[in-house]
Each structure stands twice: as C-alpha cells, then as structure tokens.
C-alpha positions in Angstrom: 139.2 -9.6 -32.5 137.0 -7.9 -30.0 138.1 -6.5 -26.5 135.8 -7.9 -24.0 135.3 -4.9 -21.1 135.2 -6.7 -17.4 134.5 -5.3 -14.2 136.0 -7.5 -11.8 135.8 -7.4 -8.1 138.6 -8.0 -5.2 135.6 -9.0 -2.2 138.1 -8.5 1.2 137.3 -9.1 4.3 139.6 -9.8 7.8 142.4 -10.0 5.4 140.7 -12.8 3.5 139.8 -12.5 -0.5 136.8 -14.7 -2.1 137.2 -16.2 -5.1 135.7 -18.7 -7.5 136.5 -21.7 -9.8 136.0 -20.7 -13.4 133.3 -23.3 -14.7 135.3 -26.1 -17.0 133.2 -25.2 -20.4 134.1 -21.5 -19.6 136.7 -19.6 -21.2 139.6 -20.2 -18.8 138.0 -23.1 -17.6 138.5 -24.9 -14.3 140.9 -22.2 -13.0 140.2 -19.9 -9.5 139.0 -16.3 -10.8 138.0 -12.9 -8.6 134.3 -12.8 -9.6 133.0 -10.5 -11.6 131.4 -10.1 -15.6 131.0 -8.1 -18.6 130.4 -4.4 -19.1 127.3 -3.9 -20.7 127.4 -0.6 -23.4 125.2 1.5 -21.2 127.3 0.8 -17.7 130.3 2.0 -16.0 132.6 0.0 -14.7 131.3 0.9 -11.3 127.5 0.1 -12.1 128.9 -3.1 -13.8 130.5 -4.4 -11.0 127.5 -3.9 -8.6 125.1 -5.9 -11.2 127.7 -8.7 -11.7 128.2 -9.1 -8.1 124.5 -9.1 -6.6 123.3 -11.8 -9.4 127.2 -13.6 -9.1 127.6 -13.6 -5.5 124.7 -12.3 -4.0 126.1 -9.7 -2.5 125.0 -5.6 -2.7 128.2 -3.4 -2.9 128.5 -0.5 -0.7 132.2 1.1 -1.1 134.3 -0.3 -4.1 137.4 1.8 -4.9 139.9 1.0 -7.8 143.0 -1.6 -7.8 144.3 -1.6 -11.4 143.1 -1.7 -14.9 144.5 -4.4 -17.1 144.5 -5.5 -21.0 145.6 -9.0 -21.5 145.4 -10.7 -25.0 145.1 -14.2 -24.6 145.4 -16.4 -28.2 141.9 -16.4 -28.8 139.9 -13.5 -26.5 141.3 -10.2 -25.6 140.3 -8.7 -22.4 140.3 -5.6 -20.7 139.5 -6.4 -16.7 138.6 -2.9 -14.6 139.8 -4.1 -11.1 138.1 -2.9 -8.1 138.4 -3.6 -4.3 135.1 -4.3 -2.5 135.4 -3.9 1.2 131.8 -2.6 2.4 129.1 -4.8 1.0 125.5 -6.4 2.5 124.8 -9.9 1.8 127.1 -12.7 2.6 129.2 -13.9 -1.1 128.4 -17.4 -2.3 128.4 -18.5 -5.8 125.1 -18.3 -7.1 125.9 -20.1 -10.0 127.2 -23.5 -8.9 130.8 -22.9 -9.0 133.0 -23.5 -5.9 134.2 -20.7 -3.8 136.1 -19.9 -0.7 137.4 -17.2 1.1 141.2 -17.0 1.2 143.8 -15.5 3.3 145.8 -13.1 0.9 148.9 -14.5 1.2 147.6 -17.4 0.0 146.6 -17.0 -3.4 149.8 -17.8 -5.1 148.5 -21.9 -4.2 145.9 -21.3 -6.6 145.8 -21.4 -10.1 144.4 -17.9 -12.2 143.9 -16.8 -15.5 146.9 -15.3 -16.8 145.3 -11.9 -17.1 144.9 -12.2 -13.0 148.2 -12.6 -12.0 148.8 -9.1 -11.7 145.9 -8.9 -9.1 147.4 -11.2 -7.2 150.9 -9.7 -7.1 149.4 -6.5 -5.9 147.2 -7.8 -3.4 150.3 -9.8 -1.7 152.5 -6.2 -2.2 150.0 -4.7 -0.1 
C-alpha cells in the first residue's frame, strides 16, 4: 500500500481554528478535518500547503511554522499528514469546494468528530 504525503494546515485566529466537513464520498467521509491536501513529488511540505490552501480555502499563507508530523495507517489508506500552524495569512478562509466550515474556538474541537489520524492535532492544540 502506498503512503499518501499530506500537508495539512491548523488556520488560527483569536484563539479560534477553521475547519471543514470531509465530503461524504471522500475518504473519511462526513467527518470535520483541518484543511489541507496532497504533496505533489516536486513540493515541500511548505509549498504544498500554500497551494492546497489558496485553491481550498482561498486564503494566501504568510507565516506557517510546524505543529507535528504524523503517520497513521488506517485499514485501507496509509497516511503521512505534515502539520503546520498558519497564523499570518491574506484572504479570508471559506471552503471553496462546497463543504461546510466554521471557525471554532479551540477548546472546542473535542465536540466534533475527526479522522482518527487528527486526533493528535487536536490534543495538542487544546495542550497548548
């Protein structure tokens, strides 16, 4: 099975985080996710990220600094997920691809349901 490279990005703001709902025919579907996308071969993580974020969220990075790296197996995908706080940015985030999003406070995020392979983003966030 092939590891999947993600670059995946923690958007924070007044102690708030965005996040999305994972599309229901998606891998994961129907659950909330930290928005973000695939490594190409000829990308860093950093230049990833950036690309993933303007077409996701419409949004043009300006300081991203690393959270955590993370390899989760799930039964039929195996991911690697390069983790990376975004707190400078232009553009306000919305979902550009139909899904639903909100901004929520940090304490908060254990009310919504995540990926498996997330839930170590969400403990360090609310360790913070």
């Amino acid at each position: 099975m092939q590891r999947i490279e993600v670059a995946v990005g923690v958007i924070l703001r007044d102690e708030k985080v965005f996040i999305s709902r994972r599309a229901d025919h998606l891998h994961q579907g129907g659950k909330w996710e930290f928005p973000g996308g695939k490594r190409e071969a000829d990308e860093t993580f950093e230049q990833a990220l950036c690309r993933e974020l303007r077409e996701e969220v419409g949004i043009d990075v300006e300081t991203q600094r690393p959270l955590m790296q993370i390899r989760h197996d799930y039964p039929d995908k195996q991911v690697t997920l390069d983790v990376r706080t975004v707190t400078a940015f232009r553009g306000e985030p919305r979902q550009q691809e139909g899904q639903e999003a909100l901004w929520v406070s940090v304490s908060d995020l254990h009310r919504y349901t995540f990926p498996k392979a997330n839930l170590a983003i969400v403990n360090a966030l609310q360790q913070r």
